[in-house]
C-alpha positions as CSV (number, residue, x, y, z in Angstrom):
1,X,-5.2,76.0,-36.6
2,X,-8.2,75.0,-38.0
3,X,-7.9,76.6,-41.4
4,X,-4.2,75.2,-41.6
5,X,-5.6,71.6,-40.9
6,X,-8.8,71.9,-43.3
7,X,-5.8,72.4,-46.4
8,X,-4.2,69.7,-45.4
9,X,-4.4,66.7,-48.0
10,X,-4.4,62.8,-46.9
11,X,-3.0,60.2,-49.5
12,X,-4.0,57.1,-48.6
13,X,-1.5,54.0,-48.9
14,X,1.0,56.1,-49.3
15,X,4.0,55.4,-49.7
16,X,3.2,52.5,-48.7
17,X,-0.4,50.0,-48.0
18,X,-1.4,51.2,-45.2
19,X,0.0,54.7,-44.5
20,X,-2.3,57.4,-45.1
21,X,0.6,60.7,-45.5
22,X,-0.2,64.1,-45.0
23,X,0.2,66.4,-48.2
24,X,1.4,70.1,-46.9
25,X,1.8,71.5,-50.4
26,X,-1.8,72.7,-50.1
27,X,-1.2,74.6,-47.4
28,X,2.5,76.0,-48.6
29,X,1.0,76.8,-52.0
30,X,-1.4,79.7,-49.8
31,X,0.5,82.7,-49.3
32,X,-1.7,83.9,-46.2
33,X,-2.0,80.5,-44.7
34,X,1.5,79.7,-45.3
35,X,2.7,83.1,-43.4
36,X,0.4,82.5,-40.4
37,X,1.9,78.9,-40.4
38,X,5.4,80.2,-40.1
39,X,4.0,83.3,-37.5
40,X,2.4,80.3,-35.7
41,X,5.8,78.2,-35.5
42,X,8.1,81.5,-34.6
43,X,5.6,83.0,-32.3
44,X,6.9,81.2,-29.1
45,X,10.6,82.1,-29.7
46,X,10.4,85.5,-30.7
47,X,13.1,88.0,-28.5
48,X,14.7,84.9,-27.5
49,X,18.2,83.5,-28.3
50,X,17.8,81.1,-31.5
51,X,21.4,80.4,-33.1
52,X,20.3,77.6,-35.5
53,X,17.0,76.2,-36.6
54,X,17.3,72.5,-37.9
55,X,15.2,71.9,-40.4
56,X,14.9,67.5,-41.3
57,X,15.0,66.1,-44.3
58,X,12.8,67.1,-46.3
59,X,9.8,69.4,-45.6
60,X,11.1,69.9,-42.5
61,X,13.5,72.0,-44.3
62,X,11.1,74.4,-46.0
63,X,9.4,75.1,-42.4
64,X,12.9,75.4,-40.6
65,X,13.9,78.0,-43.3
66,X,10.9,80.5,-43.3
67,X,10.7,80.2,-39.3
68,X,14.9,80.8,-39.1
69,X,14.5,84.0,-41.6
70,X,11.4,85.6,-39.5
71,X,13.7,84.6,-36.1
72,X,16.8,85.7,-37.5
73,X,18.6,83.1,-36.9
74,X,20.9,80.4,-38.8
75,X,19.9,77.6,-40.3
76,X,21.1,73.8,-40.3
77,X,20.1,70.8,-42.0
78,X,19.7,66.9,-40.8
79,X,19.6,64.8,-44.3
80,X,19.3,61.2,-45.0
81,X,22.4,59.3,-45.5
82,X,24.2,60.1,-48.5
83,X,23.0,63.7,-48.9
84,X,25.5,65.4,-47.5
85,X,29.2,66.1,-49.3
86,X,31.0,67.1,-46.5
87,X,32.3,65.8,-43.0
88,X,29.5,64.3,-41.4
89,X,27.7,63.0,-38.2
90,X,24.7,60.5,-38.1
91,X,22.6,58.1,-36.2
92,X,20.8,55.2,-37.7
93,X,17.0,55.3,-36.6
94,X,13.9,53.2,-36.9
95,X,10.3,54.5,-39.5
96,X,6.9,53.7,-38.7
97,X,7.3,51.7,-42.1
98,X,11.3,50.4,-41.5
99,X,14.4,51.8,-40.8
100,X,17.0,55.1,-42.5
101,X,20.3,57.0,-41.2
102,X,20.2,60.9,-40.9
103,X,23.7,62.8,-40.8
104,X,24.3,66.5,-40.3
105,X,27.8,68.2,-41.0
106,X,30.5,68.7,-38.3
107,X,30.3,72.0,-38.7
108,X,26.3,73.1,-38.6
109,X,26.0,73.3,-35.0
110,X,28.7,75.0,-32.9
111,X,29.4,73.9,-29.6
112,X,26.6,75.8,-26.8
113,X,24.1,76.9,-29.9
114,X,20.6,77.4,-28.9
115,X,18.9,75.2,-31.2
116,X,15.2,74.9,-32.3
117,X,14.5,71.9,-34.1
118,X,11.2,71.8,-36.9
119,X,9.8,68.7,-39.1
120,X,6.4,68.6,-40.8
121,X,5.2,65.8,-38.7
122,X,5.8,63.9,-35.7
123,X,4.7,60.2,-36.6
124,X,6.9,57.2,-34.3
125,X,9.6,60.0,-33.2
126,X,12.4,58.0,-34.3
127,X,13.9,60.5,-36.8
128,X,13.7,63.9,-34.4
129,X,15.3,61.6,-31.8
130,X,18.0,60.7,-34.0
131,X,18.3,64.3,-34.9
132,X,18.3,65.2,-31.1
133,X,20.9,63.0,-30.6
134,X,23.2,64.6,-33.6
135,X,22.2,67.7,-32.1
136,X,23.4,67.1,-28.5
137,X,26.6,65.1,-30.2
138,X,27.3,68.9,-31.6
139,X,27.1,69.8,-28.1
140,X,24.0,72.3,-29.1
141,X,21.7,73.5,-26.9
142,X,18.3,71.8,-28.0
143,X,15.5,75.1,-26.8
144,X,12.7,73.7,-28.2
145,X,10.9,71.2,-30.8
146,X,8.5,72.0,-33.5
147,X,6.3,70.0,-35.5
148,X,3.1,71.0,-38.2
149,X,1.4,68.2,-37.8
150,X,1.2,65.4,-35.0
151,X,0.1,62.0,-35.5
152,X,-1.3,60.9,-31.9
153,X,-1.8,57.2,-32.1
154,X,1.8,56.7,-33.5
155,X,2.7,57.3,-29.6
156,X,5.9,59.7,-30.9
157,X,5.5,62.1,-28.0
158,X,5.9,59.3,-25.5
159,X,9.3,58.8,-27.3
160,X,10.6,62.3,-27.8
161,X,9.3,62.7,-23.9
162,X,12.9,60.9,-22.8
163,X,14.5,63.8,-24.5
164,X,13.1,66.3,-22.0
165,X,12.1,69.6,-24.4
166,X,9.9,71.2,-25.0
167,X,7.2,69.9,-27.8
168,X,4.6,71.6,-29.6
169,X,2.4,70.6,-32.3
170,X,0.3,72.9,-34.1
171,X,-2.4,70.4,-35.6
172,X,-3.1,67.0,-33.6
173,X,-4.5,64.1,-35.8
């Protein structure tokens, strides 16, 4: 974990004053680092039953499609508001700088899907609970939840806790 976390790039102030974001594109730019990345996300659901991956809006999607390919498994997609073309569900949810709506399709999950859900970082929580719920109002079967990086003192375990899955992290800021 700790050659994953060394490429990892902090911006400060950005997007806004006084968020510091964490720039991946280090790390997907390295071929070997980017493979173990993807070993490292797969590696605990490997031989088991993974229908969809959902990848969120937007890096989460790049992680959610490597780790559905090496699982052989589907893939599914929660975009902000607006995104999407087709028949849609969402849920409005709160940022640790404001507030956005994420939607899926109708049609991404299928009712009992065994569903692993992936985004690059778990900051408040608020958008992989919204996702969750989207999830759940699919009627999929939520097996697990993946994030690269986790931001500790945002407290967004403590949230996603109420949803009773399983969490993993692979690097803890």
């Amino acid at each position: 974990m700790r050659a994953l976390k060394l490429v990892i790039r902090e911006i400060k102030n950005w997007p806004i004053k006084g968020v510091n974001f964490k720039d991946i594109t280090p790390l997907l730019k390295d071929k070997k680092l980017f493979r173990r990345m993807v070993n490292l996300l797969a590696k605990p659901y490997i031989g088991k039953r993974v229908d969809k991956v959902v990848g969120i809006d937007a890096r989460g999607f790049i992680l959610a499609a490597a780790v559905a390919y090496k699982l052989k498994s589907g893939l599914a997609i929660a975009r902000k508001k607006g995104k999407l073309p087709w028949k849609k569900v969402f849920r409005k949810y709160a940022l640790e700088y404001g507030s956005n709506t994420i939607e899926m399709h109708k049609d991404s999950i299928s009712p009992g899907d065994h569903v692993l859900m992936i985004d690059d970082v778990l900051a408040t929580g608020g958008t992989m609970m919204a996702a969750i719920d989207l999830v759940k109002k699919l009627k999929g079967k939520i097996i697990g939840i993946e994030f690269l990086i986790e931001l500790g003192f945002l407290n967004g375990r403590k949230v996603l806790s109420r949803s009773h899955h399983t969490i993993t992290s692979l690097i803890k800021y």
